[in-house]
N, C-alpha and C positions, 0 to 999 in steps of 0.2 A: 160437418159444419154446425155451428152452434148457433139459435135464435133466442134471444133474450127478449120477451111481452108481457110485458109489467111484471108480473112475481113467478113466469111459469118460461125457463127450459126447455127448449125441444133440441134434442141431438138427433141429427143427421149424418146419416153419411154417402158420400156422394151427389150427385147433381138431386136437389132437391124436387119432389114431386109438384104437379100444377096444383093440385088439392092442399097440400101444405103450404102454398104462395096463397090461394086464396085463403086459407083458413087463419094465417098472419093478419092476414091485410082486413078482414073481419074484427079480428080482435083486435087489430090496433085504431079502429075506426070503432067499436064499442069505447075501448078506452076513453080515447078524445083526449091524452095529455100527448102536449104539442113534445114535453121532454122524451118523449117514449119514440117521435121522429128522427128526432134528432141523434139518438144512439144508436134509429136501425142505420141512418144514414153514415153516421161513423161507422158501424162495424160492415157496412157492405162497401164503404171505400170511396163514396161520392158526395161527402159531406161541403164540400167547397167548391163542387162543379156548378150551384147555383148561382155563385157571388160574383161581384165584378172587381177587376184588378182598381184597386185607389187611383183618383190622377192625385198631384201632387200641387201646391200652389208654394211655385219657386220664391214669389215675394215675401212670402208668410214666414216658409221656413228661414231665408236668409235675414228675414227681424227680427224672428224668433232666436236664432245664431247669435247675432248682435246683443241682441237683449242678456240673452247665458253670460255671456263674455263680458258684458259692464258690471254684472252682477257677480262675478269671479273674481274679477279687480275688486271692487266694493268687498270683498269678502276678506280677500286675500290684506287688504288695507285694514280690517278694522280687527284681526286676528294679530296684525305686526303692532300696531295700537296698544290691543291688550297688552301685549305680551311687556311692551315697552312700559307700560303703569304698572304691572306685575313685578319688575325690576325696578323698578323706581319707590315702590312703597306709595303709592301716590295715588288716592280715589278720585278717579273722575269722572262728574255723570257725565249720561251720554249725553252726546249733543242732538240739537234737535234733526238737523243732516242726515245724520243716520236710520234717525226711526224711517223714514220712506223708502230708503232704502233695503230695511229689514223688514219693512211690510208687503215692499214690492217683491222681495226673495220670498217671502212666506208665499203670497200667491201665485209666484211664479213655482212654485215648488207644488201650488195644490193646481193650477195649471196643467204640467207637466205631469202629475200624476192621471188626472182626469184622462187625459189625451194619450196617456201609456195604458188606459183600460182604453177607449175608445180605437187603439191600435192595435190591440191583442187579436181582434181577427182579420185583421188584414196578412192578404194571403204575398207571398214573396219574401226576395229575400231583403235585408234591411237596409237603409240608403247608405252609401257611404259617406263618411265626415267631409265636410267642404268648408274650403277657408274662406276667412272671415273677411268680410270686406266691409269699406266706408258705406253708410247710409246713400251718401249720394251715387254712390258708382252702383250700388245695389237697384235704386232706380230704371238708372239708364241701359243695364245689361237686358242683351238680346241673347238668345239661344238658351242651349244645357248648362248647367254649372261647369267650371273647372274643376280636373282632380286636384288636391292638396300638392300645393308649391308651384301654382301654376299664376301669371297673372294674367286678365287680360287688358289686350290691350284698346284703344279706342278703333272703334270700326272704321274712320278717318284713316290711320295710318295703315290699316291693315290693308284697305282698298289700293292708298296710294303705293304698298311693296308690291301688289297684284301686278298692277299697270305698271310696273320700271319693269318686272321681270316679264310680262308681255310683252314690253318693248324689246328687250334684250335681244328675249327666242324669235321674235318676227325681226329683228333688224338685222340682217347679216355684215352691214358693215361695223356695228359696233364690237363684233367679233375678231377685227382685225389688228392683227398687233403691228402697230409702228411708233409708240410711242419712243423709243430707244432703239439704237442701230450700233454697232461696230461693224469698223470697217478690214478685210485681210487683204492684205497687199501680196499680192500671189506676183507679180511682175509689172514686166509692161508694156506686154500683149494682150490682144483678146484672152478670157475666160470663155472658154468655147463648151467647158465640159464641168457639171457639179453632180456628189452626189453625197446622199447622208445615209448610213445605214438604220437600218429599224431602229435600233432604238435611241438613234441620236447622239451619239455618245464621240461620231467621226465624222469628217466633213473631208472630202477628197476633192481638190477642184484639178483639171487640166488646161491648157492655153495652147497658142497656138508657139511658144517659143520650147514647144514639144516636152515641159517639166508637167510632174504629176506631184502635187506636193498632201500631205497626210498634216488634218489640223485636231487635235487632241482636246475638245471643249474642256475636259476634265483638267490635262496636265500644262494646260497654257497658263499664262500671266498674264500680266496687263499690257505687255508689250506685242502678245498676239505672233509669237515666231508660229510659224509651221516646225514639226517633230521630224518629218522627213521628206527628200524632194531628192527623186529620180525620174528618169527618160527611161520609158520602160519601151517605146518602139525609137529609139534612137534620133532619128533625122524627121520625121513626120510629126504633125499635127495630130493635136488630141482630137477627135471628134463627140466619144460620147463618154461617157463613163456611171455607172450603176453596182449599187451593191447588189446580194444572191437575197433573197427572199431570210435568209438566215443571219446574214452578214458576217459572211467568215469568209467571203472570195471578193471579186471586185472584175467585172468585168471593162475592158480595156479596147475601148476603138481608136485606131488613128489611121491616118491617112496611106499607109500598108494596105494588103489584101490580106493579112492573118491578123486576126485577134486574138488578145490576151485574158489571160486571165492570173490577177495577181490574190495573194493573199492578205490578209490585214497588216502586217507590216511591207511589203510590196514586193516580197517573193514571187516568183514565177512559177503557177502552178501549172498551167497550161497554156499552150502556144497550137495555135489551129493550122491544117497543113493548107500550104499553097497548091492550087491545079494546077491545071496542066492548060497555058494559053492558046496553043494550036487545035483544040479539040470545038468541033464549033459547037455541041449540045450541052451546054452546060449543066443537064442533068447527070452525065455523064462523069464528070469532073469531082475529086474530090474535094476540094474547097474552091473560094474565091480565085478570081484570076485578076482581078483590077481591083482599084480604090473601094475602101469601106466609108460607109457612109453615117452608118448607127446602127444602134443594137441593143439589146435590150434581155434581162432575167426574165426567167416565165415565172409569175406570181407564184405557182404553186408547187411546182416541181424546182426544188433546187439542184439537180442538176442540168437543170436545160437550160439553154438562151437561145436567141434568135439574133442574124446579123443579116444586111444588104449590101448588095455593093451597086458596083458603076457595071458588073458583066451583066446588070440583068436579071440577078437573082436574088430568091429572099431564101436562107437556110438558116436549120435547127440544129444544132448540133448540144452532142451530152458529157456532159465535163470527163466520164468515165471514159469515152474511145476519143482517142486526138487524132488517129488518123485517116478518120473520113467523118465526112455531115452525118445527119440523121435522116433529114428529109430536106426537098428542094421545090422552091416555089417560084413560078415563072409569069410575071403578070407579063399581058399582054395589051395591042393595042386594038382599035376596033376592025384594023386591017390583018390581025394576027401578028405583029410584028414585034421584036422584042423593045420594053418599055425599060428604063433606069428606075428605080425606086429611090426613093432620098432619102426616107424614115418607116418607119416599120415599128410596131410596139403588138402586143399581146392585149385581148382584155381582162377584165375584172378577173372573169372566174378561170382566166386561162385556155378556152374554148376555139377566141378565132384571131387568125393572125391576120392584122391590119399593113397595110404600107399603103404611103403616099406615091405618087408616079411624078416622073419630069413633065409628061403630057397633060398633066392637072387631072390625074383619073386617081378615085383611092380605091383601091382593090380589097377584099375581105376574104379570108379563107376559111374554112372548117378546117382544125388542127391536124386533124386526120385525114382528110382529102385534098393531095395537093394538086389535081389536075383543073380540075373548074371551082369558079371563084361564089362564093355562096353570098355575097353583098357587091354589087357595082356600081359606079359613078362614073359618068363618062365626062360630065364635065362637072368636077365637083369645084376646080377653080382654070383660072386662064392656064390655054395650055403656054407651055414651055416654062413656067416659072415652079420653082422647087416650092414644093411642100414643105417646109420644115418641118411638122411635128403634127401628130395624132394621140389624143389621149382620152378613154374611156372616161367615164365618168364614176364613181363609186357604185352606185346601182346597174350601171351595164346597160344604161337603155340607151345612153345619148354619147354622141364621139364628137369633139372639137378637132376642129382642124386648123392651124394656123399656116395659111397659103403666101409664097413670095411673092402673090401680088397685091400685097399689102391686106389682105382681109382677115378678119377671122370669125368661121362659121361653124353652127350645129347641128349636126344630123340625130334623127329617131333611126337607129338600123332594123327598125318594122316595118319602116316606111322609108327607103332611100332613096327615093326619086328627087328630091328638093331638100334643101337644107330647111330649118326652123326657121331660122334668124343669121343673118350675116352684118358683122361690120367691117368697112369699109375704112380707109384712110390711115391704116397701122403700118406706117413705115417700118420696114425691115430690110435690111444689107447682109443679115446673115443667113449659110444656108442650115443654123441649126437653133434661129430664133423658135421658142417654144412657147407653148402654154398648158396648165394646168389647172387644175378643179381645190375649190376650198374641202378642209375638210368634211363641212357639212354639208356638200355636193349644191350650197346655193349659190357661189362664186363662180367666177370663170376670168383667170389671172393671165395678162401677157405682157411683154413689154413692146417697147416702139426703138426707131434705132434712128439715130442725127446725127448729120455730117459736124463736122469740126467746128466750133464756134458759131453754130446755126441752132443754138438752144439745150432745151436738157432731156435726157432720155427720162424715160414715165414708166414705172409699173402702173398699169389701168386693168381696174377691176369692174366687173361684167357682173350684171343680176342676169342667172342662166337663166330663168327662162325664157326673159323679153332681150335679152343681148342690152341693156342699159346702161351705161357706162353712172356706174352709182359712187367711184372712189378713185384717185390717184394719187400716186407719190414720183414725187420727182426725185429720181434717184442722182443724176450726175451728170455732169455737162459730155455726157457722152453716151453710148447707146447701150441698151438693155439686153442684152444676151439670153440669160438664163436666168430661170425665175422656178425658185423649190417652195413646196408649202408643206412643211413636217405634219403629218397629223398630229402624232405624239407630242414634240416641242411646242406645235403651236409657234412656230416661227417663218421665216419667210427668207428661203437664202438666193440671192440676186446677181449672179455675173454680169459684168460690164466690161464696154471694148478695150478700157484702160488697162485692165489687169488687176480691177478689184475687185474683190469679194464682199458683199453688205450679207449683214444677218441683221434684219429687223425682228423686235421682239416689244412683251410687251411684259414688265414685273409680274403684271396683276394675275396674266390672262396665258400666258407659257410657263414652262417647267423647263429646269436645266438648259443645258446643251449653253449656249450664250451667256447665263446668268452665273454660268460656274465660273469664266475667268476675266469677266468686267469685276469683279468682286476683289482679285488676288492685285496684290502691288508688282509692280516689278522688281526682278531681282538686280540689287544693285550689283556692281563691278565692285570688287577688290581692289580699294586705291590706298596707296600707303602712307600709311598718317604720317604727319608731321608734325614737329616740336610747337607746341600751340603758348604753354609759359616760360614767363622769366625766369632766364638760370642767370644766376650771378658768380662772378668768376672770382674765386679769392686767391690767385698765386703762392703767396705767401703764406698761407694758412698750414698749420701743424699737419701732419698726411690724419692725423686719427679724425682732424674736424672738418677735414676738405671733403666737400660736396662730390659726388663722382660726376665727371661730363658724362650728360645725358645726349644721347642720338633717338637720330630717328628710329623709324620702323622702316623705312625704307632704308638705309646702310642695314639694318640690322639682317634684314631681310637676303639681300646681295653677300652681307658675310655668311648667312645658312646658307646660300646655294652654294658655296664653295665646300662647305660640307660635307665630303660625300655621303656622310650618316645620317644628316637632319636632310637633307633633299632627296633622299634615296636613289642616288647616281647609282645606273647599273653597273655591273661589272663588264669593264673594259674586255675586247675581245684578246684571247692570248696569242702572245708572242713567244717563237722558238719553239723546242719541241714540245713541247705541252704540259699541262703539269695540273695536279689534284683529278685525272680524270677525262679531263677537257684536253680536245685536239687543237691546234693549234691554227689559224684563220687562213688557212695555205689554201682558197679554195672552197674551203667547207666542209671536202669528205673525206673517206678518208684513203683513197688512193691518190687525192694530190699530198696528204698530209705522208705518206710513203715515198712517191716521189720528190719529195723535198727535203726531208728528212733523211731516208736509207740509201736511197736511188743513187741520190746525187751529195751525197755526205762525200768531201773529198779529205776527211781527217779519218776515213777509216785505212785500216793498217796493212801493209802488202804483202805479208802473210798472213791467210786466214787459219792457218793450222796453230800460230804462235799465239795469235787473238784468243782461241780457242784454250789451249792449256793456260792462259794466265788465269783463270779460274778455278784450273784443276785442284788446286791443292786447299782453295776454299773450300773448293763442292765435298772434297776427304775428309776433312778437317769437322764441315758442320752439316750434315746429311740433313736436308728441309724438304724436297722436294718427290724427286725419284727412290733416291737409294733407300729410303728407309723398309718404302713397301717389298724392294725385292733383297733386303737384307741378307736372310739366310740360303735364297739361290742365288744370286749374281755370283759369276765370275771376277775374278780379278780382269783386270782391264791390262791390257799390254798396246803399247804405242812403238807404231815402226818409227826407226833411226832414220837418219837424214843420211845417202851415203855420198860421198866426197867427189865419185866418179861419174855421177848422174852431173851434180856443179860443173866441173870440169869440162865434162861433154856437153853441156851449154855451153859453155866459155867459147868452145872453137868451133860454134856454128853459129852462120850470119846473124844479123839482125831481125831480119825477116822472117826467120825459123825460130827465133826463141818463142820457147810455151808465154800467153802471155796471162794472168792470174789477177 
């Protein structure tokens, strides 16, 4: 290490001795120049550990800003000035305007240098450029500066975006989309069954006039057809209907004891087997033996669901084996006895299988133990009335229950002894009126259901915690069935007793699904124009200056179909014995096309031997076929004679006896 004390050098090396520190600090204390400090302090490295960081005074400098910048202008003005009298040939003193301004740039120059020595030790690194703002806004600015390109704005407005978007995330009915609705005319039966796969993209609804129709948000028009409509259990009622966690399958309840499962165009990919009804343990059995009731995909697992029926049982079964369940659940009553389930569903995380009871009990399972029930309710609603529907809540902690007798209530399944909250007076007539959770789990959505000309059916929405009836929409002078809330779409699709289907939606606040084919016109029909101007008819006129009669598009039309080239009329099926190839329509195969032809040919000849040589002398003459290949072996061919006394001796023997050929 190197020590520099006034005019004397000392090299070191290594950690310097204590007698060397003192004998410095001696001499630098004989010394007494304060410059002799200040280089030990540079070269020891702690020259700026004494100082304190600058604060800044943000008025100063944005006057200071202000002031550069008039003075730019001023500069930049009296420079275009010159230049302009320099071109012009033309002396002119300056004006008096100016001097204050080139007096104020002078000082502002000796200024700015003063304060560029007076910053030279200031420790940090340099401020960044900030835009230039009005004198008056410079005033009223609270906080740090903006970066360059930034403005701000008045603390007024900034407070008042706070409080709208405060409102928004605390209000959960402003969240709801109903500003715009189309309506799908699925028939004109109950809509008993909806569902939409992940990502929105298909709407499947079922009824109770047993059709399952596929709606194409994408490929629809403005006329709203459904793409395709099959009866996928024939004679029975749709009861549920559900896409696969993936949405490539469609699971399929109706009023049967086996459930389906179709694919995205409505294939049948699997069909679950029927039990066996004389067996009385229906764990024993390999599927249902009576009416299915609902059913449901397992969130997680895409190949499993879960179905119930009317025997009493709630089973799993996995898309991979069709010919038995997976697992079988048997809720009971408090006398041990067997209980009806009406609805059934999975939760969140796929964990535990819930079903409602006929007796008003809801039972809970562990996925994996299907013998005792790990959540129970003995009277979770009046008995003998169907539970229609159970449905998790996104977080997994709270289950809604909507009961047939008229209520709909919340359970904590940490605590299921007592519901949260229940309301009361929600008319329902069907056994598969539902409800569901918003997607940001503060809702709690159901409908209500009305007899005929006694009012209009209501989606009513629920603040979950306190059960608050905070929104409703009146859907239709008939009752509310089925009620879906898209996460993703952000939409809200509603069956009613009539046979409609509503998708409410909202421009602002949903994506796709609805908004894809309110957009599209419909396609019109192909109608055949007709003559719209005056044609004048001149008989008499020369042929070179007569006007052609003009026709319609409709004749013109009816003369291409007679076309068989412009209409592409197939070809006619062939008549006789057949020709270029093709058999002849005898049937279709080709042993009637034999029997019609060979069989029963009664223009064939009553000698076959004479049939035979009348070709002989072609076959000599132009060898195509056989004779070529056996050219230089074949024999000559020799053909027996006909002899006279064979004839004869037929001649004098009966009828009955002669050979017949």
């Amino acid at each position: 290490m190197d020590f520099y004390l006034g005019e004397t050098f000392i090299l070191t090396f290594g950690v310097p001795e204590v007698s060397d520190v003192i004998a410095m600090a001696d001499h630098s204390s004989d010394a007494g120049d304060s410059s002799n400090d200040g280089d030990i302090s540079s070269v020891m490295g702690f020259s700026g550990f004494g100082k304190k960081a600058r604060t800044f005074d943000l008025e100063a400098m944005f006057e200071q800003t202000r002031r550069t910048a008039i003075e730019r202008s001023q500069r930049a003005l009296e420079e275009r000035q010159k230049q302009e009298i320099e071109e012009s040939s033309v002396s002119r003193p300056v004006s008096h305007t100016e001097k204050p301004s080139t007096s104020m740039s002078r000082k502002q120059e000796a200024d700015s240098s003063s304060s560029s020595d007076s910053d030279s030790d200031v420790i940090g690194p340099p401020l960044p450029p900030q835009k230039e703002e009005d004198e008056d806004d410079d005033e009223d600015v609270v906080g740090p500066p903006l970066p360059p390109g930034y403005k701000r704005s008045t603390a007024d407005s900034d407070d008042d975006d706070d409080d709208d978007d405060d409102d928004d995330d605390d209000n959960p009915v402003k969240k709801i989309p109903d500003t715009h609705e189309i309506t799908l005319q699925h028939g004109t039966k109950t809509v008993s069954a909806l569902a939409l796969d992940p990502s929105g993209a298909r709407l499947v609804t079922g009824s109770f006039d047993y059709d399952v129709k596929f709606w194409d948000f994408a490929g629809m028009d403005g006329a709203l057809h459904a793409f395709r409509s099959l009866q996928p259990c024939e004679c029975h009622q749709i009861r549920a209907l559900q896409y696969s966690v993936t949405g490539d399958v469609i699971l399929v309840v109706a009023g049967n004891s086996q459930a389906k499962v179709l694919d995205r165009d409505g294939f049948q990919v699997l069909e679950c087997v029927k039990g066996d009804q004389y067996i009385v343990d229906m764990a024993n059995t390999k599927g249902h033996t009576a009416m299915l009731n609902d059913g449901c995909w397992h969130p997680k697992i895409k190949e499993e669901f879960l179905t119930c029926s009317n025997d009493g049982t709630v089973r799993t079964w996995d898309l991979t084996s069709e010919k038995k369940h997976k697992s079988v659940f048997k809720p009971r009553s408090l006398q041990g006895k067997k209980v009806t389930p009406t609805c059934c569903t999975y939760s969140r995380d796929g964990k535990l299988i819930a079903a409602g009871c006929q007796d008003g009990t809801i039972q809970i399972w562990d996925r994996n133990l299907s013998v005792h029930t790990k959540f129970h309710c003995r009277q979770a609603h009046a008995p003998g009335s169907d539970t229609s529907c159970l449905a998790f809540s996104y977080d997994g902690v709270t289950l809604a229950s909507r009961g047939g007798d008229d209520t709909l209530k919340t359970w904590d399944i940490r605590s299921f002894r007592k519901p949260l909250n229940v309301v009361s007076g929600l008319t329902s007539f069907f056994p598969m009126t539902d409800c569901c959770f918003s997607p940001d789990d503060k809702l709690l959505v159901t409908g209500t259901s009305v007899r005929k000309d006694e009012g209009n059916g209501k989606l009513l929405f629920f603040e979950r915690q306190s059960l608050q009836k905070v929104y409703e929409i009146e859907v239709a002078d008939t009752s509310v069935v089925r009620c879906l809330w898209h996460p993703k779409l952000n939409q809200i699709m509603v069956g009613t007793g009539n046979g409609l289907a509503k998708v409410y939606y909202d421009p602002v606040k949903s994506q796709r699904g609805a908004m894809l084919c309110v957009v599209k016109s419909k396609r019109k029909e192909k109608h055949a124009e007709t003559l719209t101007q005056d044609y004048i008819i001149t008989p008499h006129a020369l042929p070179m200056f007569r006007e052609a009669r003009q026709r319609s598009t409709r004749k013109q039309l009816e003369k291409d179909r007679l076309d068989p080239l412009k209409s592409h009329k197939p070809e006619p099926p062939v008549s006789g014995p057949g020709r270029g190839g093709r058999v002849a329509a005898h049937g279709g195969t080709l042993s009637s096309f034999i029997v019609k032809n060979i069989a029963l040919d009664k223009t064939d000849d009553s000698n076959p031997r004479e049939a035979i040589l009348r070709h002989a002398k072609e076959a000599a003459e132009n060898p195509y076929w056989v004779a070529p290949a056996y050219k230089k072996t074949q024999p000559e061919p020799l053909f027996a004679e006909e002899e006279d006394e064979e004839e004869e001796g037929d001649k004098d023997q009966p009828e009955w006896k002669k050979r017949k050929i």
